[in-house]
C-alpha positions in Angstrom: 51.9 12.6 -123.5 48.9 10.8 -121.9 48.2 11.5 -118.3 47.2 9.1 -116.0 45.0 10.3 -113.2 45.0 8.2 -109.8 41.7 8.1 -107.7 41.8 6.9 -104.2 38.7 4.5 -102.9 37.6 6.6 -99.6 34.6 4.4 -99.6 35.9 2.9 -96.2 36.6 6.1 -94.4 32.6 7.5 -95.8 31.1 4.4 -93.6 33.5 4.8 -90.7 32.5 8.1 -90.6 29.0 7.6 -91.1 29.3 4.8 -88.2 30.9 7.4 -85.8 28.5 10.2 -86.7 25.5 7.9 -85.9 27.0 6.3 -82.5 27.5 9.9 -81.3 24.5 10.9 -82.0 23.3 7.4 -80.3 25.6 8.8 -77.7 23.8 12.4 -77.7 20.2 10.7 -77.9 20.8 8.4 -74.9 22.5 11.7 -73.0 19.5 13.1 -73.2 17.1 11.0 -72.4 18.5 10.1 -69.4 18.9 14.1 -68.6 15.2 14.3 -69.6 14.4 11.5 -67.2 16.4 13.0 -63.9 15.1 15.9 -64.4 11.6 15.4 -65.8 10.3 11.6 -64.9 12.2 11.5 -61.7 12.3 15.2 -60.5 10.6 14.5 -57.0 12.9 11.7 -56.4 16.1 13.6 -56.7 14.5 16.8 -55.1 13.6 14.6 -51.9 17.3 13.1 -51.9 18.6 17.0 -52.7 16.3 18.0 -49.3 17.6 14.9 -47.6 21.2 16.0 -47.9 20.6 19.7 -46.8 18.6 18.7 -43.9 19.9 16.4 -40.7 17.2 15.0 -38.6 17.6 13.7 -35.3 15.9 12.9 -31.8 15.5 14.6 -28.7 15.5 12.3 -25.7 12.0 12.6 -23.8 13.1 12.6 -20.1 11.9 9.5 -18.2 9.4 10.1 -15.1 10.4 10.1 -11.7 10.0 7.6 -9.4 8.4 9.2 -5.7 7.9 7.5 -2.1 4.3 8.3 -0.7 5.4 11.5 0.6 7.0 12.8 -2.9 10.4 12.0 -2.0 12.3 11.4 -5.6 13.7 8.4 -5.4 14.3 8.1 -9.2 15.2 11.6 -10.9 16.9 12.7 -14.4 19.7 14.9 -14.5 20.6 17.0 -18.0 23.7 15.4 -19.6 25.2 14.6 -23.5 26.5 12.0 -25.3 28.5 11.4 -28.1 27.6 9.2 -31.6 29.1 8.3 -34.0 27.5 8.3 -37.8 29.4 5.5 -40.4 27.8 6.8 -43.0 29.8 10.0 -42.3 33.2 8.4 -42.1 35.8 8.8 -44.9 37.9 5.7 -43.4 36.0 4.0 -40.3 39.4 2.1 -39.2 41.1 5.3 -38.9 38.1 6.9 -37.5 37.6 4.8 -34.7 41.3 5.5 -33.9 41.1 9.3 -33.9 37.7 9.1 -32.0 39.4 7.3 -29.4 42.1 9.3 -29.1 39.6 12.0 -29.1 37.4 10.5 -26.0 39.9 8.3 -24.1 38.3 5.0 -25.1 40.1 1.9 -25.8 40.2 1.6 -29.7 39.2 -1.9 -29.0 36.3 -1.3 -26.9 35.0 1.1 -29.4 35.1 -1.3 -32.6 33.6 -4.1 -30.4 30.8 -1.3 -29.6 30.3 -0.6 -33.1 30.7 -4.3 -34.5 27.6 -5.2 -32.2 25.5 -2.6 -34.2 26.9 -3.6 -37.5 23.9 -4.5 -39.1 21.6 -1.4 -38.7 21.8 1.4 -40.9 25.0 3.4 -40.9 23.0 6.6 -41.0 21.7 6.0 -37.6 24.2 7.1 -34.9 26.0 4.5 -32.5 26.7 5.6 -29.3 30.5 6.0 -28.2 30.4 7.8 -25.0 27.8 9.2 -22.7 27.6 11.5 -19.7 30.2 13.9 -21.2 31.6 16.7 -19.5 32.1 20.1 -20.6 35.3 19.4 -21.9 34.8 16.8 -23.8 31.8 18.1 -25.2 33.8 21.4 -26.0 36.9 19.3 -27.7 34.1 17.5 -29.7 32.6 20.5 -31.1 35.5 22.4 -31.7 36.5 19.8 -34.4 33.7 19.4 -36.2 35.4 19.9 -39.3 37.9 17.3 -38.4 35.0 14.6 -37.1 32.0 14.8 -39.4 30.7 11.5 -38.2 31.3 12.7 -34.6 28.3 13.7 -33.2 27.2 15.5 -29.8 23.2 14.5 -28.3 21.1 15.7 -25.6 20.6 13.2 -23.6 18.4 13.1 -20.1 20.5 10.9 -17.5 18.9 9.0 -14.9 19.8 9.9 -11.5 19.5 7.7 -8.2 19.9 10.2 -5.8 20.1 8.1 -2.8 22.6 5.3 -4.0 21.7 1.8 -3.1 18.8 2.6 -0.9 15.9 0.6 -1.9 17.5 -0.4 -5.4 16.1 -4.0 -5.5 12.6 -2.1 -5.5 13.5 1.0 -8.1 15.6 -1.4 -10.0 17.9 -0.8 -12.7 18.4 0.4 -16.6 20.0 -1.1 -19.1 20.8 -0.3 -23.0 18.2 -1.9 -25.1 20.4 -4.2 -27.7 20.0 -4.7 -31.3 17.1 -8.1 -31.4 14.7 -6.1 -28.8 15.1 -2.9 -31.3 13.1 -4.9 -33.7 10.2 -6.2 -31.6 7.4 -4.9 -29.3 7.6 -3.1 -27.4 10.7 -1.3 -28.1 10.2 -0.9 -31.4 10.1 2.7 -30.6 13.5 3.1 -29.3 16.8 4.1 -30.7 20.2 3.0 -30.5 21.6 3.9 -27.1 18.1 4.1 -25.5 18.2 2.8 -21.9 15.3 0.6 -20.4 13.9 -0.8 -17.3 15.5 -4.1 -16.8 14.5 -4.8 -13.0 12.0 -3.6 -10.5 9.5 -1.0 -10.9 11.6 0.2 -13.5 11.2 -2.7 -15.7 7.3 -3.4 -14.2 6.1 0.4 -14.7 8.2 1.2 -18.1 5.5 2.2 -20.3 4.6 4.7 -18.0 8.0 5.9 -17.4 9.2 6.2 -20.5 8.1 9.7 -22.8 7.8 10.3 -26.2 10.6 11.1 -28.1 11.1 14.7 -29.9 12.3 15.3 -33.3 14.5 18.2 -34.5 15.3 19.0 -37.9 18.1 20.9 -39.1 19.9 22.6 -42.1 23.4 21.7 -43.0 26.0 22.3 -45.7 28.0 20.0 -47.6 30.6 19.5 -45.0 27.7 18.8 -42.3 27.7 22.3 -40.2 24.4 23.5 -38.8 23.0 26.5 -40.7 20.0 26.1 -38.9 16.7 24.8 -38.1 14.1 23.9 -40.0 11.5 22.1 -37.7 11.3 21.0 -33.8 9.0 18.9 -32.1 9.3 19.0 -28.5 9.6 15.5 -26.4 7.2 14.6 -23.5 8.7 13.7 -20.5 7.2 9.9 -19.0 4.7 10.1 -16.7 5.6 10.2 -12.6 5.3 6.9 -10.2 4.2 7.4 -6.8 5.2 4.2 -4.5 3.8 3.4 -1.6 7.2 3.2 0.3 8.1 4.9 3.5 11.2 6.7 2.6 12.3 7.0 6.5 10.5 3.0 7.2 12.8 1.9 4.1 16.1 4.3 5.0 15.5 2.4 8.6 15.2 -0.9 7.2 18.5 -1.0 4.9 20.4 0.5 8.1 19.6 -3.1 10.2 20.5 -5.0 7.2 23.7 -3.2 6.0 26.8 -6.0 6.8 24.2 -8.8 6.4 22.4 -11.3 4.4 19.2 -10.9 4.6 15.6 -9.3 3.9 13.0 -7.1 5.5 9.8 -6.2 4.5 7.2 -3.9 5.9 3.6 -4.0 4.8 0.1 -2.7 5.4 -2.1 -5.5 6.2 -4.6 -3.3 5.5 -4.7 -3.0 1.6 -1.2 -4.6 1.6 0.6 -1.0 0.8 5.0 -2.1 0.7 6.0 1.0 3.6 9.8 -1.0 2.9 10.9 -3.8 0.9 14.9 -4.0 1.5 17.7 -6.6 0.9 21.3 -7.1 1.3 24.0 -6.9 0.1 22.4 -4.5 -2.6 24.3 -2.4 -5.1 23.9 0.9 -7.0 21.8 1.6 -9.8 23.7 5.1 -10.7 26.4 2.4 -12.3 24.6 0.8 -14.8 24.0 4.3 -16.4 27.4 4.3 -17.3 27.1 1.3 -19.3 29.2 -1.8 -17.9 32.5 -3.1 -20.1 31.9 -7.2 -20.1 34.3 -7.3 -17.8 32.4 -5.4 -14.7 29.5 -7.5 -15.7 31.1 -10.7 -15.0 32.5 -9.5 -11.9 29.2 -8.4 -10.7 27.2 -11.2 -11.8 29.9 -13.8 -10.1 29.9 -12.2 -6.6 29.1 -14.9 -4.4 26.9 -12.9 -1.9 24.5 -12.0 -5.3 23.9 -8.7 -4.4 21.8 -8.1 -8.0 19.1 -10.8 -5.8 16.1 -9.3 -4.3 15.8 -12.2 -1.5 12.5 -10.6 -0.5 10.6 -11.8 -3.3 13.1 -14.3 -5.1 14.6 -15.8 -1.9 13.5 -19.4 -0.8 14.1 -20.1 2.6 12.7 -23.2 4.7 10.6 -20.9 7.5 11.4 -22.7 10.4 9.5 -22.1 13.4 7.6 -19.1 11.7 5.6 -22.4 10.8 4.0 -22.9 13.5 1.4 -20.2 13.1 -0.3 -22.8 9.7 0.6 -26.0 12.1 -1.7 -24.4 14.6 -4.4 -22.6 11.9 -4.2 -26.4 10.6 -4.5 -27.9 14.3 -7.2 -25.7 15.4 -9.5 -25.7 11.9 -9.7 -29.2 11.1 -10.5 -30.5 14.8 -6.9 -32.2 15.6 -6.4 -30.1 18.9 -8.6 -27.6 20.3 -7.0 -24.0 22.4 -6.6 -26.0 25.4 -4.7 -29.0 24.1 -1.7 -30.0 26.3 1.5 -32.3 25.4 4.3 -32.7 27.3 8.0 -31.5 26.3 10.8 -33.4 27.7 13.2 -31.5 25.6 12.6 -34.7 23.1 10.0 -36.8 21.5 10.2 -40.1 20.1 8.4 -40.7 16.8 9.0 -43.7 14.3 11.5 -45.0 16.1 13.7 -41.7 16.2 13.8 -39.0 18.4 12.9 -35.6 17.8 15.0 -32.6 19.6 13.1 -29.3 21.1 15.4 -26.1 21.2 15.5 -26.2 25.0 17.3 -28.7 26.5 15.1 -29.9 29.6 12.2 -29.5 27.7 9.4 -26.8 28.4 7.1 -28.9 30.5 3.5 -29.3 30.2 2.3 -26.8 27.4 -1.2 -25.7 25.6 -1.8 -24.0 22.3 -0.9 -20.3 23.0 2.0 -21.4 25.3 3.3 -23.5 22.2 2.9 -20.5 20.2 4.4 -18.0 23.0 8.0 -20.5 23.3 8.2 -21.8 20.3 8.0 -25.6 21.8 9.2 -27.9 18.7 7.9 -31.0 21.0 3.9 -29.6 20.8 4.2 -28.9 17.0 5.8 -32.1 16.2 2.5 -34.0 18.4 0.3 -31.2 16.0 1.9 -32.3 13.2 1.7 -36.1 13.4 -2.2 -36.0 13.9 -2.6 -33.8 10.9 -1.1 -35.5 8.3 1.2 -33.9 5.3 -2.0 -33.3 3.0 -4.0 -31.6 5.7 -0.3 -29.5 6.6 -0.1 -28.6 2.6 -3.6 -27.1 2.7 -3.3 -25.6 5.6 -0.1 -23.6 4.4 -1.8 -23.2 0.5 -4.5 -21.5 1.9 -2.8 -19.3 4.3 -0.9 -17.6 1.2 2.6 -19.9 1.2 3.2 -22.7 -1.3 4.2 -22.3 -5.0 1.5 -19.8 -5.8 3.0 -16.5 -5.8 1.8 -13.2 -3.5 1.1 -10.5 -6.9 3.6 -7.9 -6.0 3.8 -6.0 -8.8 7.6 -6.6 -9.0 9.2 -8.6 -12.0 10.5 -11.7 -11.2 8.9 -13.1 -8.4 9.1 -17.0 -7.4 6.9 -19.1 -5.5 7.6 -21.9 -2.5 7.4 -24.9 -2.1 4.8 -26.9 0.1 5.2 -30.9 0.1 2.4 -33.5 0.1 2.0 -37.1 -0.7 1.2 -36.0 -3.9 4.4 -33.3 -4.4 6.1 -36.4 -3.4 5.2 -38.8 -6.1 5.8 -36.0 -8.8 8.9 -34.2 -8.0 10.6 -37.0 -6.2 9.2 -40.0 -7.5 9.0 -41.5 -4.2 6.4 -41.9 -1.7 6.2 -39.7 1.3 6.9 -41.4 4.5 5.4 -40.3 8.2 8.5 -39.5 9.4 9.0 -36.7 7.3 5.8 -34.7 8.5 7.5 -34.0 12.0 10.0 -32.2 10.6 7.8 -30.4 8.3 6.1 -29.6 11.3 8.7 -27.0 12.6 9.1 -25.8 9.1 12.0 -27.9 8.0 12.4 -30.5 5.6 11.4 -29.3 1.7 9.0 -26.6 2.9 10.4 -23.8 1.2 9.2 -19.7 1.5 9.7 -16.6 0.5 9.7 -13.7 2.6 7.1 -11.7 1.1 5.0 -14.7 1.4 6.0 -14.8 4.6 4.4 -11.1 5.1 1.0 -12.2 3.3 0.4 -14.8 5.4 0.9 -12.6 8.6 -1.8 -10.0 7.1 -3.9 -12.9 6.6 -3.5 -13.6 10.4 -3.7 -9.8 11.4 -6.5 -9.3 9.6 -8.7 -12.5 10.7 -8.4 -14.0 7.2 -8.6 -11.4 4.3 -6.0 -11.8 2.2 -4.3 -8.5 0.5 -2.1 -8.3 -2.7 1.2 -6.6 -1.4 1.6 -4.1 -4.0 4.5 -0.7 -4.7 2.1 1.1 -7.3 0.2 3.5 -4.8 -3.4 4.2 -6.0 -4.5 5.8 -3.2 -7.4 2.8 -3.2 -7.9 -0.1 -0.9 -5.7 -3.2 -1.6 -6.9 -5.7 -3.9 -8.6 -9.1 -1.3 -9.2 -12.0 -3.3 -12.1 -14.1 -2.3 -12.0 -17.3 -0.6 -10.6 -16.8 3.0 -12.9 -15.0 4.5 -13.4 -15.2 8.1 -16.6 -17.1 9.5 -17.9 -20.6 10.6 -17.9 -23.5 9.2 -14.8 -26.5 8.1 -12.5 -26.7 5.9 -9.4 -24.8 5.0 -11.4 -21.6 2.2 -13.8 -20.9 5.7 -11.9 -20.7 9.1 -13.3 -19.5 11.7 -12.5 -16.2 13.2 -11.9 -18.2 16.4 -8.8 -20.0 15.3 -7.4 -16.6 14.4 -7.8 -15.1 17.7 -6.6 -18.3 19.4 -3.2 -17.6 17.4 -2.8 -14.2 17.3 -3.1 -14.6 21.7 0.1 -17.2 21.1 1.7 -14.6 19.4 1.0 -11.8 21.5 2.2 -13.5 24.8 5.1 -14.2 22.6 6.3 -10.6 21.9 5.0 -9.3 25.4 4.6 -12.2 28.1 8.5 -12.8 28.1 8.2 -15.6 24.7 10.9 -15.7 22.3 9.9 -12.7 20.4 10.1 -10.5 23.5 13.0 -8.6 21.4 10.1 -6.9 19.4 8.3 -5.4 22.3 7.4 -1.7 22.1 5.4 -0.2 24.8 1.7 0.9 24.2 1.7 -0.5 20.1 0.5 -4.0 21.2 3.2 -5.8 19.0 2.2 -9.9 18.3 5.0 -12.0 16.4 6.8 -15.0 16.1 10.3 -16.3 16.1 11.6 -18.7 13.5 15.5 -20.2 13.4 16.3 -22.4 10.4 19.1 -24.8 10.2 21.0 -24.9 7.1 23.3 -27.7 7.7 21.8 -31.4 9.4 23.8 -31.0 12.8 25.4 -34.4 12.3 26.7 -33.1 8.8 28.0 -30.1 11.1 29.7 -32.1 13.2 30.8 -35.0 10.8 32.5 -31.9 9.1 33.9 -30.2 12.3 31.5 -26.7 11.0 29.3 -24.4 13.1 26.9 -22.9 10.7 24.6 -20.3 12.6 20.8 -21.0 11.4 19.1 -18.0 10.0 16.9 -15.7 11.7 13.7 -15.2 11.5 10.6 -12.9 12.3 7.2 -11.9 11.7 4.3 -10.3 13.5 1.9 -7.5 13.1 0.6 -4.1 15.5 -1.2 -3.2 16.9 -3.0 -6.6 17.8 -6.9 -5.2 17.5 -6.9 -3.5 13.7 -3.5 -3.8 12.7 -1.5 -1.5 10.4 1.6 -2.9 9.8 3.0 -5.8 8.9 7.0 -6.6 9.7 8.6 -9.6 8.4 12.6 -10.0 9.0 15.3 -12.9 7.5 18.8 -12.8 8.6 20.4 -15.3 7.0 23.3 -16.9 9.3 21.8 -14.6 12.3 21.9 -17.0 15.0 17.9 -17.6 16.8 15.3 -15.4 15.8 14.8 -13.8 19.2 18.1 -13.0 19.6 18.8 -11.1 16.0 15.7 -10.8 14.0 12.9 -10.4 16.9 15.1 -6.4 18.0 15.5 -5.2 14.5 12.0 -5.7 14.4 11.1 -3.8 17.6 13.2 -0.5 16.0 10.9 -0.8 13.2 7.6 -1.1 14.9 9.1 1.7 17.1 9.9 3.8 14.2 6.2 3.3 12.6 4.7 4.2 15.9 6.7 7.0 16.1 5.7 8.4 12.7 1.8 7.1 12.0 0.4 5.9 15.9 
């Protein structure tokens, strides 16, 4: 029998086999490579990511420097405290984190996504700030879940401390958190999330000096992001100290007389124009702004009708009112329109252009000169002054007695200038011509002329002085005042070289007027030699008043200098509503002088 034998073709299964053989070794071959490449080509790469896993770097906050009166009263301290930050990068679930974190801290869940929305686009390893100034508590409850909050952490954190509230906060100014866009430019490149900065005042002016340098500390952790120790620490350096050149019990004094008012005081050295006080109301506290402000508060503050956030001393414009007087009769005197014994008449009206003019006295003041103008305020006199000077000779009058739009130099941040009208202001900023009329009320200090009051104070040193000029300034150097050139006293015309004269001639107007019964008799303080002047500004047009059935007090105003031969201080007082000058501003004056006295004399 023949047998048949069957062979099978395994042909196919050889080359699958083959094919699978050489993609596994493929396979193999590409496996190691790539385990020859970590670990070979890229070793330092993955031992630097290795090291930055095991190690958690983070800053220590440099305390900021303190801010001291001229007597090293701390006006501006820091006070140990923590706050809390969270990491993304360390969340499992942010949604639910932000939930369990609030729950953790008492914080709105809303308030702390739209905290952490607004620094969305930065890096999720670096920390956002949820909550500062913790407590012990909360800085217990915090750490005592660390397991449960890995993204949670607790910082050192310096806190600034007002310790006298409100008092002289327009001056020390205020902090605020430095937001995302200024993180990325000069010159807070430096800064970190949560880092607050100098927004206002010598705060803001001074802030590179304030501010310190940073520490670092570097620490080992475990997978689960527990500290197992230190690896490195650099120690911050605290900002360097401020010393002011305020008067801590001149500046307590001064808030006192302005606390329930509207209004501004400042008290100067004529000297080298060292600020002894610089206060105005209403005011608020700086200590709040550490605590960071919801939207909310920030509206509220910022809508408050009385703007206490305002320093009125140097942002304030204010027509001066009779304060004016002083340039109408520097003006008079220098270019020749009156002379010291000029008389006019005062009716208790004058007629000019076909309109009469009021004085403040009804039945007039009778037959006045120059220092007896000066002494009771006579608006008749000043209007006559006025008329034969002329708006241009008035404007450069004023400019070079320290008021106009150029500002004084205090070295606060956001100062403004004022406004001094001419023929020429007139065809710019009101495209109209200037008429005559108008100089007679310019020549009481009404109409556009517009001040501030520290401008106000410089051009009283300029008086007490005899024409030198200081830059008011906060920053104490311990050196004489800065004196730009240009009004110093001696002979000859024009408005750069009065005559020491005229000054003398003004400064005996003011002086009768403080101590010869005037209308700044309210600033009187025996054996100190006080010379001033009164100033009441309307700030309604009495027939608008009446038309509207309103009585609007004018605001209050003084300024003067003591004692009257080498002066040493300057005191310059706005009270807005107040009622006449020598009624409200002209006393709180005299407690100041009084006080000075009492402390340097």
């Amino acid at each position: 029998m023949e047998t048949n034998r069957v062979y099978e073709d395994l042909s196919l299964v050889q080359r699958r086999a083959t094919t699978v053989a050489v993609s596994i070794g493929l396979i193999l071959l590409l496996i190691g490579l790539v385990c020859w490449k970590i670990q070979i080509l890229d070793h330092a790469k993955y031992w630097a990511l290795s090291e930055a896993n095991r190690f958690r770097e983070s800053a220590i906050a440099a305390p900021r420097g303190l801010i001291k009166d001229r007597n090293e009263v701390i006006m501006a301290d820091y006070t140990p405290s923590f706050r809390a930050s969270i990491i993304r990068e360390n969340c499992r679930n942010l949604d639910s984190s932000i939930d369990n974190i609030a729950r953790l801290l008492a914080i709105a869940p809303a308030e702390l996504r739209l905290r952490i929305a607004k620094y969305a686009s930065l890096p999720a390893f670096q920390p956002i700030v949820v909550k500062d100034n913790l407590d012990l508590r909360e800085v217990s409850r915090i750490e005592s879940r660390r397991l449960e909050f890995p993204e949670l952490i607790v910082e050192n954190d310096p806190r600034r401390y007002y310790p006298f509230g409100s008092l002289a906060a327009h001056i020390i100014g205020y902090l605020q958190e430095v937001n995302p866009e200024e993180l990325k430019a000069e010159p807070f490149r430096e800064k970190m999330l949560g880092d607050l900065v100098g927004r206002t005042g010598v705060e803001r002016e001074y802030e590179p000096q304030l501010t310190g340098v940073n520490g670092r500390l570097t620490e080992i952790v475990d997978s689960q992001g527990r500290t197992r120790g230190q690896a490195a620490r650099v120690e911050p350096t605290a900002g360097a100290d401020v010393a002011l050149t305020l008067d801590f019990d001149i500046q307590k004094k001064a808030s006192e007389l302005l606390e329930g008012r509207e209004g501004a005081i400042i008290v100067m050295d004529p000297r080298n124009g060292d600020v002894l006080a610089l206060a105005s109301y209403p005011t608020y506290d700086p200590n709040k702004f550490i605590t960071r402000f919801t939207p909310q508060e920030w509206m509220d503050l910022m809508s408050r009708p009385d703007h206490p956030l305002e320093n009125r001393v140097i942002r304030g414009q204010y027509s001066p009112g009779s304060i004016f007087k002083l340039t109408i009769a520097v003006g008079g005197l220098n270019f020749g329109a009156i002379a010291e014994s000029t008389t006019f008449f005062c009716p208790g009206f004058a007629q000019f252009y076909g309109r009469p003019f009021a004085c403040w006295k009804n039945g007039g003041h009778g037959v006045l000169n120059l220092t007896g103008a000066i002494q009771n305020s006579c608006n008749v006199y000043f209007y006559n002054v006025g008329r034969r000077l002329g708006v241009d000779r008035i404007a450069e009058a004023a400019e070079s007695l320290g008021l106009g739009a150029e500002k004084t130099g205090i070295d606060l941040p956001g100062e403004k200038g004022g406004v001094i009208p001419s023929e020429a202001w007139s065809r710019s900023e009101r495209q109209s011509p200037w008429y005559p009329g108008e100089t007679i009320s310019v020549a009481i200090g009404q109409g556009p002329v517009l001040v501030t009051p520290v401008q106000i104070a410089v051009h009283t040193a300029i008086l007490a002085n005899r024409g030198k000029r200081p830059v008011p300034r906060l920053f104490n150097t311990g050196g004489p005042g800065s004196i730009p050139a240009g009004l110093g006293a001696g002979t000859g015309s024009g408005s750069d070289r009065i005559p020491s004269g005229v000054f003398e001639t003004v400064i005996n107007g003011m002086w009768r007027c403080v101590n010869e019964g005037g209308t700044g008799k309210g600033a009187k303080v025996e054996g100190f030699d006080v010379c001033g002047k009164t100033g009441s500004t309307q700030t309604i047009g009495r027939e608008t008043a009446e038309r509207l059935g309103l009585k609007v007090m004018p605001h209050s105003w003084f300024t003067g200098f003591a004692p009257r031969d080498n002066p040493r201080v300057v005191v310059t007082i706005l009270v807005e509503f107040g009622g006449m000058g020598g009624a409200t501003a002209a006393p709180l004056a005299g407690e100041i002088f009084a006080l000075y006295k009492e402390k340097y004399d």
